[in-house]
N, C-alpha and C positions, 0 to 999 in steps of 0.2 A: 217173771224174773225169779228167781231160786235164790234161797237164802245164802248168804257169805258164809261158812265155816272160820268159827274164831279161831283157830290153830293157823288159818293162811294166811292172818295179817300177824303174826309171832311177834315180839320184841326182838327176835333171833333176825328176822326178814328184815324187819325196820332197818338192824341196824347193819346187817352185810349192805344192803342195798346204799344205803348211806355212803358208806366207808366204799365199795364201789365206784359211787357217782362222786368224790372225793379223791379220791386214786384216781383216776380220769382224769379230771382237773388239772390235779398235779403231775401226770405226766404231762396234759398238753403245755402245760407253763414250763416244764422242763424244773420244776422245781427236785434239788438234789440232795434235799435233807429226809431221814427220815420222818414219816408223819403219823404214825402209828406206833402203838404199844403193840413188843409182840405177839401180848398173849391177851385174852379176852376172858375174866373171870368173871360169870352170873349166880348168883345166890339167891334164891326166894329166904325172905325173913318171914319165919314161924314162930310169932310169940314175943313177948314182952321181954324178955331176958337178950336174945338176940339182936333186935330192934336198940337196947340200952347199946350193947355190945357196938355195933353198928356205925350209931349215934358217934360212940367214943373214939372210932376209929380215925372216923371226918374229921372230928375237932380235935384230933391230938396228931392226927397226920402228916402236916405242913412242918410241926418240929422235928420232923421225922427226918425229910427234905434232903438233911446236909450228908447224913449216916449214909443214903441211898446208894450203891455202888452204881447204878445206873445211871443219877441226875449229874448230869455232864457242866454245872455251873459251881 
């Protein structure tokens, strides 16, 4: 048997494939809300400054919530 090449199991693959078998789902249930964000932003964090950055983003995000032109509540 041949080794696996790391690049074919991607975080990229995980998660189309996911969000795929997902979408499936919700078509078969006929479910009619959306269930996805439109866009899919990935970052690799380099370094201690970024990481803080990051960190801050999570924890101060949710006050953010109300300002959102998108968050529909």
């Amino acid at each position: 048997m041949g080794a696996i090449s790391p690049r074919r199991y991607s975080l990229g693959l995980v998660i189309r494939t996911f969000k795929a078998a997902v979408t499936t789902e919700a078509k078969q249930a006929q479910l009619q809300v959306p269930i996805w964000q439109r866009g899919y932003y990935e970052h690799i964090i380099r370094g201690q400054h970024q990481l803080e950055r990051a960190r801050a983003y999570i924890a101060t995000n949710p006050q953010r919530w109300e300002l959102d032109k998108e968050n529909s509540s």
